[in-house]
OpenMM code with the backbone's topology and positions (N, CA, C; nanometers):
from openmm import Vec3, app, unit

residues = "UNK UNK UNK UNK UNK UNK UNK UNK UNK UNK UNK UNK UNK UNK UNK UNK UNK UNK UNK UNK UNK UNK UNK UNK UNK UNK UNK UNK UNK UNK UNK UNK UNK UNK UNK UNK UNK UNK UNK UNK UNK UNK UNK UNK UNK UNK UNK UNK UNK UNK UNK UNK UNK UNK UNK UNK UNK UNK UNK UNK UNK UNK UNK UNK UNK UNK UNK UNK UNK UNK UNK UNK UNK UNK UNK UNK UNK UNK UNK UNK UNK UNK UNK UNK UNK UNK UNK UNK UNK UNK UNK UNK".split()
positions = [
    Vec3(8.0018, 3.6769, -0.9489),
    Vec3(8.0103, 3.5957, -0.8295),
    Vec3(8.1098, 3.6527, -0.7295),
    Vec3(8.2335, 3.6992, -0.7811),
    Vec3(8.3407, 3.7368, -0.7005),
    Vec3(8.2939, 3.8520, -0.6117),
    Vec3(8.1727, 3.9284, -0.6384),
    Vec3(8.1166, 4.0691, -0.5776),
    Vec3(7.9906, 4.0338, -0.4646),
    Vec3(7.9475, 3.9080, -0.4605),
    Vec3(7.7917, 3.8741, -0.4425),
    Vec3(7.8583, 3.8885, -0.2720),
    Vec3(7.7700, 3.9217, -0.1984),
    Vec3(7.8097, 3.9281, -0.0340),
    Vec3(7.6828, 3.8070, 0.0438),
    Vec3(7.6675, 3.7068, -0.0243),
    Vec3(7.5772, 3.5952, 0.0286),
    Vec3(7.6588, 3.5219, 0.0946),
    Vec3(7.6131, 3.4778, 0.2005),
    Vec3(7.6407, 3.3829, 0.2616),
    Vec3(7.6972, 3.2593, 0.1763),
    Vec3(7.8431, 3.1803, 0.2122),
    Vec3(7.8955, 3.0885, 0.1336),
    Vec3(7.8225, 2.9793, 0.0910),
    Vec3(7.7302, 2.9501, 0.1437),
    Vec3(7.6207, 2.8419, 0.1094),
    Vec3(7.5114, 2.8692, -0.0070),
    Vec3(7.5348, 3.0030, -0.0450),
    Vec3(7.4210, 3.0294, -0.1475),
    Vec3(7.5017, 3.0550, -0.2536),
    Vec3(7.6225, 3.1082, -0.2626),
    Vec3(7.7592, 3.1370, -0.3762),
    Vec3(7.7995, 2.9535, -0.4150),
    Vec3(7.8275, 2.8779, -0.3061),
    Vec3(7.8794, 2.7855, -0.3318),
    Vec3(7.8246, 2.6636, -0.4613),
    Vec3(7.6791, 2.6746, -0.4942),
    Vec3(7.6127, 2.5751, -0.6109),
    Vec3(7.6754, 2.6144, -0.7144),
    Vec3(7.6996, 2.7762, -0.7365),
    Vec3(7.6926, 2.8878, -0.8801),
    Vec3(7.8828, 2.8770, -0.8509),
    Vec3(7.9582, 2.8732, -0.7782),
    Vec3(8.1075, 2.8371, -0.8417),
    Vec3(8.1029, 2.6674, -0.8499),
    Vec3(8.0386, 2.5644, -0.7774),
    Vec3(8.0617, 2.4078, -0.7954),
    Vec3(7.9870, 2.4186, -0.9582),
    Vec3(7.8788, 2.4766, -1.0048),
    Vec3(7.8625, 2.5148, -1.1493),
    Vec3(7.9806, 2.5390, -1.2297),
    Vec3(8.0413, 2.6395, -1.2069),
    Vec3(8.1410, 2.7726, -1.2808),
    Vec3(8.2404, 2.6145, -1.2641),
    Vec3(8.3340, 2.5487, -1.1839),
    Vec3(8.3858, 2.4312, -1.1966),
    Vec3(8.4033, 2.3139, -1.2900),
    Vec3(8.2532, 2.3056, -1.3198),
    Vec3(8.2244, 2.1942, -1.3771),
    Vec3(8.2357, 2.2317, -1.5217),
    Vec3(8.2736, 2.3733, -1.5819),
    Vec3(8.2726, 2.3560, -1.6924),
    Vec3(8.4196, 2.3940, -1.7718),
    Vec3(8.5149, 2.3666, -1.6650),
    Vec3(8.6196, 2.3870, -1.6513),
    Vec3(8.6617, 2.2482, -1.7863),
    Vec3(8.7326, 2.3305, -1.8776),
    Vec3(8.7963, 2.2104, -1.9849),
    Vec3(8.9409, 2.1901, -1.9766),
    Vec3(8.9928, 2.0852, -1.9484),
    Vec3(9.0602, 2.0250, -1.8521),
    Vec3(9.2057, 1.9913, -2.0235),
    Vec3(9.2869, 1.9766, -2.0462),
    Vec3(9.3818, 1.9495, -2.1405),
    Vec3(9.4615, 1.8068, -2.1000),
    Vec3(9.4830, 1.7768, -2.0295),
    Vec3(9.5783, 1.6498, -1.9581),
    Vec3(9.7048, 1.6599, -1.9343),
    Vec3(9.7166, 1.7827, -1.9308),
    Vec3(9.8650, 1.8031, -1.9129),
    Vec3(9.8771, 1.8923, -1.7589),
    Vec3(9.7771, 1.8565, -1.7204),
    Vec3(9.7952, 1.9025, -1.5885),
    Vec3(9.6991, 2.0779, -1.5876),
    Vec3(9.6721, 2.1339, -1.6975),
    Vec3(9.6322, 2.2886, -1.6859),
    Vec3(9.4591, 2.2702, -1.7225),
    Vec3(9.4430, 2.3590, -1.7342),
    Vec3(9.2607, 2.3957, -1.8163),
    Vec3(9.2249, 2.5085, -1.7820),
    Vec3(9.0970, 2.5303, -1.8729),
    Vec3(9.0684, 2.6856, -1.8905),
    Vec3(8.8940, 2.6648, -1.9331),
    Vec3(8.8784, 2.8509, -1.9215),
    Vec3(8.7205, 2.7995, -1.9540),
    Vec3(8.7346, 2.8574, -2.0510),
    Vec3(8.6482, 2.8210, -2.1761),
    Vec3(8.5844, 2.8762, -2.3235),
    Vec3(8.4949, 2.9265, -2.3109),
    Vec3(8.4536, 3.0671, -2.4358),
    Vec3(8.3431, 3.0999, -2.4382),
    Vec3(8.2951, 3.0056, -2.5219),
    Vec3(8.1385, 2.9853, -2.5196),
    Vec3(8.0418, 2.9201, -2.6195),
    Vec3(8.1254, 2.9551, -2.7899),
    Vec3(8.0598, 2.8589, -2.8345),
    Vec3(8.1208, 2.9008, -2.9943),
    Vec3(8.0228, 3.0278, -3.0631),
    Vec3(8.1065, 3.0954, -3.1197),
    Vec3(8.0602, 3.2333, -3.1498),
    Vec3(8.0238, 3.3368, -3.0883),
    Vec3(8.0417, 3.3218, -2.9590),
    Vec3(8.0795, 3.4108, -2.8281),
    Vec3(8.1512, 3.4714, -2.7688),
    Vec3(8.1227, 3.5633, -2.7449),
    Vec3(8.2076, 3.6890, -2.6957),
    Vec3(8.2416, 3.6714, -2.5221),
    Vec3(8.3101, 3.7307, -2.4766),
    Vec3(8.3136, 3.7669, -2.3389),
    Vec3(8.2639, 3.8788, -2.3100),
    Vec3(8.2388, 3.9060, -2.1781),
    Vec3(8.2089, 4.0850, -2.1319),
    Vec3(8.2865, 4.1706, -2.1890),
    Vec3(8.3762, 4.1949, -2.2151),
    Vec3(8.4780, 4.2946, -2.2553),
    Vec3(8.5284, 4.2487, -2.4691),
    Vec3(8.4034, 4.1446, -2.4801),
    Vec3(8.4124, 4.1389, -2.6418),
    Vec3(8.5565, 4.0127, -2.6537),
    Vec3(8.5907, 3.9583, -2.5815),
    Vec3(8.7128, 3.8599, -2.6210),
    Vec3(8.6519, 3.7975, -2.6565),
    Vec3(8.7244, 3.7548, -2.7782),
    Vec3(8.7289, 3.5492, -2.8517),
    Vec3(8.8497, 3.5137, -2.8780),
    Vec3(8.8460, 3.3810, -2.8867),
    Vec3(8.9543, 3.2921, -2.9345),
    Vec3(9.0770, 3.3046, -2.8316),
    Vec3(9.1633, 3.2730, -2.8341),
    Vec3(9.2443, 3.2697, -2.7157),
    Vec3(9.2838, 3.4012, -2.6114),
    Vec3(9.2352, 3.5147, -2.6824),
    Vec3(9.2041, 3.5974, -2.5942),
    Vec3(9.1013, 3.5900, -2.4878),
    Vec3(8.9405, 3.5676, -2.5458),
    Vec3(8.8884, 3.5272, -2.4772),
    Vec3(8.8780, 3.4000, -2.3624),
    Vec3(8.9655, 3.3207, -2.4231),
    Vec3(8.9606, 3.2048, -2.3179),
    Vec3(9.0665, 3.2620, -2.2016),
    Vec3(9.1778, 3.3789, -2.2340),
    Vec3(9.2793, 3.3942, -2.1180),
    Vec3(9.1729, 3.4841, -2.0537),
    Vec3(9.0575, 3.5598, -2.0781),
    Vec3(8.9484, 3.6211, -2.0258),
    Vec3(8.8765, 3.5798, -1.9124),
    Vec3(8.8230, 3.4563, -2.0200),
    Vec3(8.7255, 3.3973, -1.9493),
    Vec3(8.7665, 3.2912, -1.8174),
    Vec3(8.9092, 3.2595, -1.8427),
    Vec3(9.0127, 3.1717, -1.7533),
    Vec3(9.0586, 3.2336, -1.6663),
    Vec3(9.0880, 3.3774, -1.6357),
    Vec3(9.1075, 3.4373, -1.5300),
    Vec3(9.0158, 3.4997, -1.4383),
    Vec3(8.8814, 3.5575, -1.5375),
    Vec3(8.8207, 3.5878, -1.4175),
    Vec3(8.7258, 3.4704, -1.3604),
    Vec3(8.7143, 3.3345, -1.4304),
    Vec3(8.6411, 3.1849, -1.3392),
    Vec3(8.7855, 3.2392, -1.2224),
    Vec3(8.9160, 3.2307, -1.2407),
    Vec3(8.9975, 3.1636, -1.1617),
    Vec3(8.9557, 3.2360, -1.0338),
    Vec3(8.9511, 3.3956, -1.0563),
    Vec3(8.9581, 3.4841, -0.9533),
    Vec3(8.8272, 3.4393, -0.8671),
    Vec3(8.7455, 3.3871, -0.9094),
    Vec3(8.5674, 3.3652, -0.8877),
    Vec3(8.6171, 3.2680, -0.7660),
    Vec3(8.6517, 3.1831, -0.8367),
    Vec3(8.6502, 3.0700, -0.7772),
    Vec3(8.7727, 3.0686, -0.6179),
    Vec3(8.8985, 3.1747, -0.6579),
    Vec3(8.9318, 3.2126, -0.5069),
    Vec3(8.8782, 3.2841, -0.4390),
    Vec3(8.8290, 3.3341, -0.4811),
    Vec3(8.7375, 3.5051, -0.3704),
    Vec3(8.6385, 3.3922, -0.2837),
    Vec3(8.5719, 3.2622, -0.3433),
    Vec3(8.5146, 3.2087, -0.2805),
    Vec3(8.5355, 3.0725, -0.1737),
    Vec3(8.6854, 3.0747, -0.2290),
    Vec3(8.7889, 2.9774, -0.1490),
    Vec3(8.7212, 2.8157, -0.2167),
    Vec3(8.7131, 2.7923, -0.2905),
    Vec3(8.6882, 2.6564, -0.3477),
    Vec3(8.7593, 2.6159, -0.4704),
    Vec3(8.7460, 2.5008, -0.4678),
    Vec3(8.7971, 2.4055, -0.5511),
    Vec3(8.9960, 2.4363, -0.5992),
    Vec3(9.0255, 2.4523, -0.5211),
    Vec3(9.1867, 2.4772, -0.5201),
    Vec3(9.2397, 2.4405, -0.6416),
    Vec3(9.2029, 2.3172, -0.6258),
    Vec3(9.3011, 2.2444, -0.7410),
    Vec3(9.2396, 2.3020, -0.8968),
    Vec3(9.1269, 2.3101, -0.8886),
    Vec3(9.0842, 2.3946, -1.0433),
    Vec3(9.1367, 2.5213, -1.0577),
    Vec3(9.1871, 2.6091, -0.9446),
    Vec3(9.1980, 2.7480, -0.9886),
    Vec3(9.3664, 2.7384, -1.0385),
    Vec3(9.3946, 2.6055, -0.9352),
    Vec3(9.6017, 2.5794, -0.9679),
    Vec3(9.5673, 2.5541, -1.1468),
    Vec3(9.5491, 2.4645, -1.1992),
    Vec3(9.4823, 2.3839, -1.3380),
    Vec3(9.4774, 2.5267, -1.3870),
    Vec3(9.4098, 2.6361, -1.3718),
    Vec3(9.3660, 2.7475, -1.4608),
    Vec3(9.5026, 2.8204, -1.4311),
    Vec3(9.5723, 2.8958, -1.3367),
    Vec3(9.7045, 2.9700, -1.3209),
    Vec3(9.7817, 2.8843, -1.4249),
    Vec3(9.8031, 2.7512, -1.4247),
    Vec3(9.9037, 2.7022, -1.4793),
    Vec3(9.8768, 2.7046, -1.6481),
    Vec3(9.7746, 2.7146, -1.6655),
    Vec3(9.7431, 2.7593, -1.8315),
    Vec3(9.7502, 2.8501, -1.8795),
    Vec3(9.7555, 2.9755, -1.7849),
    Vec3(9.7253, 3.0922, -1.7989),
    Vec3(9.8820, 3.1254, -1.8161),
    Vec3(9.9552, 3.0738, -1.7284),
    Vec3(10.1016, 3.1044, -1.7275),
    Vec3(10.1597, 3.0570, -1.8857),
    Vec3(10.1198, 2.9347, -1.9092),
    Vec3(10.1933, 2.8831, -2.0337),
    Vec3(10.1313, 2.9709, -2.1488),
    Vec3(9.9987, 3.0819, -2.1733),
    Vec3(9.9532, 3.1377, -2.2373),
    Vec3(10.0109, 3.2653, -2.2336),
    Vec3(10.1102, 3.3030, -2.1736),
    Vec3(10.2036, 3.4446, -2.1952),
    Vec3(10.2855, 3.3827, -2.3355),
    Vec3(10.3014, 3.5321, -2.4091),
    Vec3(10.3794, 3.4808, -2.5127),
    Vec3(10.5084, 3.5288, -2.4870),
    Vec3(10.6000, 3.6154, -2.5774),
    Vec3(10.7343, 3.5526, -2.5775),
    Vec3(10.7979, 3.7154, -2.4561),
    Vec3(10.6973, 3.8116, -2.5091),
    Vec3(10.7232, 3.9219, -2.4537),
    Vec3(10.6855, 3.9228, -2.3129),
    Vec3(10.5972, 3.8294, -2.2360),
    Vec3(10.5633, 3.7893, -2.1084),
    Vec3(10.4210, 3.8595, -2.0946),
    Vec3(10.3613, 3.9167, -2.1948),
    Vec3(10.2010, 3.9326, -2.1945),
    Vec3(10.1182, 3.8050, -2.2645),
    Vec3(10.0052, 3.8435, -2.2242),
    Vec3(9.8451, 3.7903, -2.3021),
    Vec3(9.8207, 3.8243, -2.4096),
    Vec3(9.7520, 3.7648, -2.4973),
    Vec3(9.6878, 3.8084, -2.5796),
    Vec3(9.6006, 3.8848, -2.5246),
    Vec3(9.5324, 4.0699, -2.5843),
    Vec3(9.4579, 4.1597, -2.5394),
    Vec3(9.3105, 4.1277, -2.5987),
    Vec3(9.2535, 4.1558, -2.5044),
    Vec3(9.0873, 4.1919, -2.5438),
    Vec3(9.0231, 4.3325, -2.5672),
    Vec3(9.1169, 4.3526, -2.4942),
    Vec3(9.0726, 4.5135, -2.5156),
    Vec3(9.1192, 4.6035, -2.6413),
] * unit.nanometer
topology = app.Topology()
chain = topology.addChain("A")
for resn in residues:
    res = topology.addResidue(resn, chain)
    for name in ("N", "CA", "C"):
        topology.addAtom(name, app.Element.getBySymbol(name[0]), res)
């Protein structure tokens, strides 16, 4: 999505989609999951994959300037998901 050069009206259904499947924690953050037993593009699972799959919705979803408050919700999970050394868990 972040690459597509359509007009914002034809991007905009496919991120209000990418949004909605945003899993939300109550503590103010959320992130997206892969399906169970699913990989990401680059082969992540488990909390690798979700810091995967949680950054590039986030990036999606600014390149296309929507839903603000979901991409804040995803930074702020993403931040509390650095561990002690100030990285991610790797996928690669």
């Amino acid at each position: 999505l972040q690459s597509m050069e359509a007009p914002e009206g034809q991007v905009a259904p496919y991120l209000d989609a990418l949004e909605a499947l945003q899993a939300r924690d109550g503590e103010g953050m959320a992130c997206w999951k892969p399906g169970s037993g699913e990989r990401t593009a680059f082969a992540g699972y488990g909390l690798a994959g979700q810091v995967e799959a949680t950054a590039t919705a986030a990036l999606a979803l600014m390149a296309g300037k929507r839903h603000p408050e979901a991409v804040r919700k995803a930074l702020a999970w993403l931040t509390a998901q650095k561990g002690p050394e100030g990285a991610w868990p790797s996928t690669q």
